[in-house]
C-alpha positions as a printed NumPy array, in Angstrom:
array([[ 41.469, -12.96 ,   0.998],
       [ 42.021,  -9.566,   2.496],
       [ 39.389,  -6.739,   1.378],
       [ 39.828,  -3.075,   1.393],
       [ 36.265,  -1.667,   1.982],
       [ 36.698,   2.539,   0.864],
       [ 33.311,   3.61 ,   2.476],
       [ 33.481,   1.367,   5.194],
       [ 31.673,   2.593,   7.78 ],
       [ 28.386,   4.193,   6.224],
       [ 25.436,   1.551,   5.685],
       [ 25.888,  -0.412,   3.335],
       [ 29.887,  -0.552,   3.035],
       [ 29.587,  -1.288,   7.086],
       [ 27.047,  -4.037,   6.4  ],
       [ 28.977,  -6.088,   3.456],
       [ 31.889,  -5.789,   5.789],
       [ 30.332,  -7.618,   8.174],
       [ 29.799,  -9.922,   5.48 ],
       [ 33.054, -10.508,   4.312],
       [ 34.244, -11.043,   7.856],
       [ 31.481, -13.902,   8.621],
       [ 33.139, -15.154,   5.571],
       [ 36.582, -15.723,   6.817],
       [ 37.984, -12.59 ,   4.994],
       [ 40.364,  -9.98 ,   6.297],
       [ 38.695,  -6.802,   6.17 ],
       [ 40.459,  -3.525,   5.801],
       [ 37.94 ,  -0.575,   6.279],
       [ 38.636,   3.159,   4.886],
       [ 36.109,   5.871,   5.379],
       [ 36.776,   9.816,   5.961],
       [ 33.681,   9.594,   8.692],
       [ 32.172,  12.475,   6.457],
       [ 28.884,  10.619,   6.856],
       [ 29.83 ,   7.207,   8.023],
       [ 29.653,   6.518,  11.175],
       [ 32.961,   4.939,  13.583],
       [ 30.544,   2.482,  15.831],
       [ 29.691,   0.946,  12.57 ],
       [ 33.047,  -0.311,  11.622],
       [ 33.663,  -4.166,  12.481],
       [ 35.542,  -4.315,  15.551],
       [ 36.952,  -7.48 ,  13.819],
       [ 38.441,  -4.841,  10.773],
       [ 40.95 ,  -2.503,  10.699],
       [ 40.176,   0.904,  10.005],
       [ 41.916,   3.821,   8.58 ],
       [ 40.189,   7.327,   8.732],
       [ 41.276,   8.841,   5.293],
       [ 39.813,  10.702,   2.777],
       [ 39.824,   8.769,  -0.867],
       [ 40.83 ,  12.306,  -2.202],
       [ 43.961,  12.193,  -0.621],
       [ 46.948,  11.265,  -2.001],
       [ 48.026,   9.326,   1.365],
       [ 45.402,   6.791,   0.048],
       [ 48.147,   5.427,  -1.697],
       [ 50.489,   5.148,   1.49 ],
       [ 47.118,   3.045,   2.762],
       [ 47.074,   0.226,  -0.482],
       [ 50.721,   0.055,  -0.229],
       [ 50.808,  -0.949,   3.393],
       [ 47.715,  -3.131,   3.333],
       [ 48.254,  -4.647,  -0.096],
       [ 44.587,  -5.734,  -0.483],
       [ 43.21 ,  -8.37 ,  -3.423],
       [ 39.572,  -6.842,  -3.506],
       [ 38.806,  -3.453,  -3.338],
       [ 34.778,  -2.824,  -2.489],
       [ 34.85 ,   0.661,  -3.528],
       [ 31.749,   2.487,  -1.736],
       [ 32.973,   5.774,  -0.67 ],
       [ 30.935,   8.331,  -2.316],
       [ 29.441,  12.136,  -2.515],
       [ 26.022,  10.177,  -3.071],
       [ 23.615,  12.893,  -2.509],
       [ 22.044,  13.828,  -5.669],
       [ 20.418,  17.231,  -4.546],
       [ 23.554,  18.107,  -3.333],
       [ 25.661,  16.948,  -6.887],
       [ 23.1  ,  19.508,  -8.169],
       [ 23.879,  22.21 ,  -5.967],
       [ 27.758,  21.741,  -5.959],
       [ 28.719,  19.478,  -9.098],
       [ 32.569,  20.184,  -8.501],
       [ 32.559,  19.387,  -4.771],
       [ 30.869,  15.81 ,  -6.53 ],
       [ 33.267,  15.239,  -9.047],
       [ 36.349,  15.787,  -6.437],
       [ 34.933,  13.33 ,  -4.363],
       [ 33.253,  10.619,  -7.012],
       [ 35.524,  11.259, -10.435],
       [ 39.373,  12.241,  -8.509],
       [ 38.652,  10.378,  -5.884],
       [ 38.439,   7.414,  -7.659],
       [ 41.229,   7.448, -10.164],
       [ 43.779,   8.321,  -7.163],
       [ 41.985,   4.715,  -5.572],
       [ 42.665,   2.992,  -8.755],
       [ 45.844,   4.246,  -9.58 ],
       [ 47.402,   3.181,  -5.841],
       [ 45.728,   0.129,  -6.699],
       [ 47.377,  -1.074,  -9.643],
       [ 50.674,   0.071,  -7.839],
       [ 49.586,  -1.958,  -4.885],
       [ 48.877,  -4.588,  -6.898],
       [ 45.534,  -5.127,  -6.299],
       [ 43.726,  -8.01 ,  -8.242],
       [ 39.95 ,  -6.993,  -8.292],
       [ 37.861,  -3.78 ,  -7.826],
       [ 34.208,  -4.057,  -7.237],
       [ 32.441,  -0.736,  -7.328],
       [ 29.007,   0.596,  -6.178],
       [ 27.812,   2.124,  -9.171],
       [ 24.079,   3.334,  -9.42 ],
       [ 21.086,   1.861, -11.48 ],
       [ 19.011,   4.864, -11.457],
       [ 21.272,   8.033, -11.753],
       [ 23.578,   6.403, -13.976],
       [ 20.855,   5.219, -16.574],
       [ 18.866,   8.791, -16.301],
       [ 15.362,   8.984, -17.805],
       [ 15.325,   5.414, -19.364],
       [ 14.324,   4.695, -22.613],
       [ 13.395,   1.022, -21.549],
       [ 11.71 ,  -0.193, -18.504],
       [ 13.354,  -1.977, -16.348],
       [ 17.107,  -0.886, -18.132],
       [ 19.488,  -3.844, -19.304],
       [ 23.2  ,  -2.884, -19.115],
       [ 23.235,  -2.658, -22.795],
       [ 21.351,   0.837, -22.94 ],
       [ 21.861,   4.335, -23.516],
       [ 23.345,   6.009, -19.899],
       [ 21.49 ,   9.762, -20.261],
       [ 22.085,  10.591, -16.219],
       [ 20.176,  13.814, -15.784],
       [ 22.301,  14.846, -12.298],
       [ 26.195,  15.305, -11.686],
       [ 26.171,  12.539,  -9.486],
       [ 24.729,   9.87 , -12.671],
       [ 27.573,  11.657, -14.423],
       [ 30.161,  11.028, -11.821],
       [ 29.023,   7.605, -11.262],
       [ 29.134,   6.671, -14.652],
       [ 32.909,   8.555, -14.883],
       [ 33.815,   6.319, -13.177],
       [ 32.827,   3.004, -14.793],
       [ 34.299,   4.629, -17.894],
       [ 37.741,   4.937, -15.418],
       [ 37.49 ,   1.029, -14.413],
       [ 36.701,   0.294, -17.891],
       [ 40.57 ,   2.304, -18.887],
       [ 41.925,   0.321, -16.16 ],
       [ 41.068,  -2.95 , -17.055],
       [ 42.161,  -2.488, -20.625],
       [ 45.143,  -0.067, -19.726],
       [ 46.504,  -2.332, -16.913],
       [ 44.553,  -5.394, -17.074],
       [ 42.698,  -4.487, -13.556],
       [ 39.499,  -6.867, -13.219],
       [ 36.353,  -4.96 , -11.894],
       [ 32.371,  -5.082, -11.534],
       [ 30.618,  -2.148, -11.575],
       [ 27.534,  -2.772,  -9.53 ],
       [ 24.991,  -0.537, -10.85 ],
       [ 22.658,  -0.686,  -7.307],
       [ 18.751,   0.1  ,  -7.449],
       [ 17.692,   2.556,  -4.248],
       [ 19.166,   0.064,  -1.376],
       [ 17.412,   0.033,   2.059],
       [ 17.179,  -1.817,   5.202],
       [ 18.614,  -1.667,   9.212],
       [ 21.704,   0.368,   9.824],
       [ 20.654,   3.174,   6.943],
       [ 21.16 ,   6.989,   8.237],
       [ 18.351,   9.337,   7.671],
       [ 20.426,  12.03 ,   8.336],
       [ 23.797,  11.37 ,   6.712],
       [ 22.944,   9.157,   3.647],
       [ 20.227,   9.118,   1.099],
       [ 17.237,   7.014,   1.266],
       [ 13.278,   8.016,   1.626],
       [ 12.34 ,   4.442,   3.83 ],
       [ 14.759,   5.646,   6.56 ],
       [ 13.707,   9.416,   6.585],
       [  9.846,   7.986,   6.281],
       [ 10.474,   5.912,   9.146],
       [ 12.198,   8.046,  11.413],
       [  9.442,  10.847,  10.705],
       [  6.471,   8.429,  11.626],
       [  8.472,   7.475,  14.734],
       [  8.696,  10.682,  15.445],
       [  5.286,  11.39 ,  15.026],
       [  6.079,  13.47 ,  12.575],
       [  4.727,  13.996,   8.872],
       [  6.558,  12.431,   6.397],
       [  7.021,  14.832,   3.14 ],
       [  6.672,  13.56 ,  -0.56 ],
       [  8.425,  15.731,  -3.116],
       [  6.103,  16.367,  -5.865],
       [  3.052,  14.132,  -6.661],
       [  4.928,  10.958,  -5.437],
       [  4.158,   9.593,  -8.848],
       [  8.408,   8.797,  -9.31 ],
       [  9.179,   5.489,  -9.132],
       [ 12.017,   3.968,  -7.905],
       [ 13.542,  -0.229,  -7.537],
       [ 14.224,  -1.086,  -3.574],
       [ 16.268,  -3.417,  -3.298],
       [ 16.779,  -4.714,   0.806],
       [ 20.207,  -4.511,   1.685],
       [ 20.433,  -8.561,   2.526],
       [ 20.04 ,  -8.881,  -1.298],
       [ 22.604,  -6.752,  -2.119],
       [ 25.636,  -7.826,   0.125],
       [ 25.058, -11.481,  -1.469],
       [ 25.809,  -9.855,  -4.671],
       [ 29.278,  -8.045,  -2.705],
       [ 29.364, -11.886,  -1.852],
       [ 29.193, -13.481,  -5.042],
       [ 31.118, -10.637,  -6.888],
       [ 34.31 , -12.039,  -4.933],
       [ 34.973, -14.92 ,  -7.481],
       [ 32.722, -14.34 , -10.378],
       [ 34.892, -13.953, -13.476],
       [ 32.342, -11.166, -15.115],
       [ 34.247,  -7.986, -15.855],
       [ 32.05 ,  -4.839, -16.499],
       [ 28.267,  -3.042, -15.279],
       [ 26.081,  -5.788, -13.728],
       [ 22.168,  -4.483, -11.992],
       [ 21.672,  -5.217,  -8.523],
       [ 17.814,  -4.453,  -8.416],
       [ 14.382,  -6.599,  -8.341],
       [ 12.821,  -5.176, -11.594],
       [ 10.079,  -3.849, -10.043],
       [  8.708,  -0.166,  -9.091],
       [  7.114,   1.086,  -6.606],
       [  5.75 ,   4.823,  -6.795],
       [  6.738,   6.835,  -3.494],
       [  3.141,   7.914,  -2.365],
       [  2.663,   3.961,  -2.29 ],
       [  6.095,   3.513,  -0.202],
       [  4.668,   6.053,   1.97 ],
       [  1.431,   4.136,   2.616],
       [  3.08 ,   1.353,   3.762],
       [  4.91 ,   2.29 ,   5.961],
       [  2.045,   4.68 ,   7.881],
       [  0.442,   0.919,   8.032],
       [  3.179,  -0.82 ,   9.35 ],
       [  3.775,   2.082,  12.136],
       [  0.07 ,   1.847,  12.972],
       [ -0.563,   5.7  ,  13.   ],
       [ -3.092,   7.778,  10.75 ],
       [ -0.615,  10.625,   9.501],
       [ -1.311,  11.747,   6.118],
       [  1.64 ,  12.488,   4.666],
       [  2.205,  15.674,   2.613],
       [  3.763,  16.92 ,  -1.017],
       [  6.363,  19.135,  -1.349],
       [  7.862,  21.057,  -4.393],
       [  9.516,  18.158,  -6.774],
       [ 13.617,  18.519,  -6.822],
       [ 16.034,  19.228,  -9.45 ],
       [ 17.633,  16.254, -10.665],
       [ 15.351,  13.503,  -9.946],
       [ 13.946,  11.088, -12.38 ],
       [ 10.744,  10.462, -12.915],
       [ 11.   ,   6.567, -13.338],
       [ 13.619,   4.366, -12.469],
       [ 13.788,   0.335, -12.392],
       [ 16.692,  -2.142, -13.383],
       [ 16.733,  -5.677, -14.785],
       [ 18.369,  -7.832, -12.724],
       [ 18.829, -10.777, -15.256],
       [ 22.633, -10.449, -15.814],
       [ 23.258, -10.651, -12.236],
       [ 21.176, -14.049, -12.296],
       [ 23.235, -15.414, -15.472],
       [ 26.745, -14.024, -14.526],
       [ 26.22 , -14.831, -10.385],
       [ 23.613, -17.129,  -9.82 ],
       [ 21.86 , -14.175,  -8.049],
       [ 18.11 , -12.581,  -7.548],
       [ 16.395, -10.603,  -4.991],
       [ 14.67 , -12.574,  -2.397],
       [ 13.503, -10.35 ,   0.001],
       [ 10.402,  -8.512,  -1.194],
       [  9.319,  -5.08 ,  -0.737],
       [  6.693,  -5.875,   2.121],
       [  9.088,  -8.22 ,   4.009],
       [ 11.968,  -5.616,   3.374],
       [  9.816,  -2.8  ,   4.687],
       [  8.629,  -4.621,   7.447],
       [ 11.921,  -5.421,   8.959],
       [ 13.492,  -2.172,   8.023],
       [ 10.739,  -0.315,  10.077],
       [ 11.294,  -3.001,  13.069],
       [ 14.421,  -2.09 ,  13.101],
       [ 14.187,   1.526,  13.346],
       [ 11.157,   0.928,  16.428],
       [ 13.689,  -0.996,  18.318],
       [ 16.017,   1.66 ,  17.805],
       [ 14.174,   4.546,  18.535],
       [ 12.745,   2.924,  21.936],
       [ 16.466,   1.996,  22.855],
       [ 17.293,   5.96 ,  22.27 ],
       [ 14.426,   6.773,  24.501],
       [ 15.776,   4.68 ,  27.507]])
């Protein structure tokens, strides 16, 4: 089938493209390069540097006539939601009804959309969070996020447009961007690379589910054909504080830096951790890649990296 990936050349998007491709799809990728990066981009896809925002994203569906649309282009920066909630919802809430408008013009028979599984769910009331509970997000982006499962839920109803709304734990692994995308292992790991001191905000007492990025593309995978329409977790149901996170991965680079605490930031949640059982029932799918493993191979990748950088 072909694919439209919107976000297609930032981490993740970038990796389940590679993904579909192995799997005999066309791939189709669309990304504005706000954060994403060109090299990453399949050679195997075709790309198209747009903005979702635009209207000519509709001139792109109508030429490419996709049946999927992975939908992971995103303001995903929570600080920054905090900072400049309209610049969020323009990019999270517009952007993604002029995507799923040009789709049901284009004719498009499935969306499957990166939702999130901490910011959506805000300070939980159950531990980990089933699909069935209360969304309180405490940021703009959990609002924008969940916007726009309410928009996929109109669309499916209004115009019979099937969707998944994968509500992702905090994803890492190779390929993420300290710099240009959220996500404490890759800033961690750059800093100890660096020989620099990584920087906890707060007490480090927040918890968070990682979820490796290997897990998560089976899900992209597995989304393709599943039937399910609506929210599904893509997390391990597990936490893991961030002073503990940090720790590991001072062991794993072999170096005695303490790190230190900063002030905490507005907008972050104290605890956050999914249930992944849905996803098992509805996809025949679980995390197997653990946090240790995950860590490990994320922080290899980043060495090999950094030495090729170095010459």
């Amino acid at each position: 089938m072909k694919i439209l990936i919107t976000g297609g050349a930032g981490f993740i998007g970038s990796t389940i493209a590679d993904a579909y491709l192995e799997a005999g799809h066309e791939v189709v990728v669309v990304d504005n390069l706000y954060s994403g990066k060109r090299e990453n981009v399949p050679a195997k896809a075709r790309f198209h540097e747009i903005d979702i925002v635009s209207p000519k994203i509709a001139d792109v569906l109508e030429a490419e006539r996709p049946d999927v649309i992975s939908h992971h282009a995103a303001q995903m920066d929570v600080r920054l939601s905090v900072a400049s909630p309209a610049f969020d919802a323009e990019v999270n809430v517009v952007g993604t009804i002029r995507l799923l408008e040009a789709a049901v013009k284009a004719g498009v028979k499935k969306v499957l959309f990166a939702s999130s599984g901490g910011a959506a769910y805000g300070e939980q009331e159950r531990f980990p969070a089933q699909e069935t509970d209360r969304t309180n997000p405490v940021s703009p982006y959990g609002v924008s996020k969940r916007s726009g499962e309410h928009y996929l839920f109109y669309y499916h109803a209004e115009h019979r447009l099937p969707y998944v709304a994968f509500r992702y734990a905090n994803v890492y692994g190779p390929r993420q961007d300290p710099h240009g995308e959220a996500g404490v292992v890759a800033i961690f790991c750059e800093k100890l690379l660096r020989g620099e001191t990584p920087r906890i905000n707060g007490d480090g007492k927040q918890t968070r589910d990682y979820v490796f990025i290997e897990d998560l593309v089976r899900a992209n995978l597995r989304g393709l054909d599943s039937s399910f329409v609506g929210p599904m977790n893509i997390g391990t149901g597990r936490e893991s504080d961030v002073v503990t996170l940090a720790a590991k991965l001072v062991a794993l680079s072999g170096k005695t830096i303490e790190p230190v605490h900063g002030p905490a930031k507005a907008g972050e949640q104290r605890r956050s951790v999914i249930d992944p059982s849905l996803a098992k029932r509805e996809l025949g799918w679980e995390p197997r890649v653990a946090l240790d493993e995950g860590l490990r191979r994320t922080y290899q990748w980043f060495a090999e990296r950094f030495e090729a950088l170095r010459g």
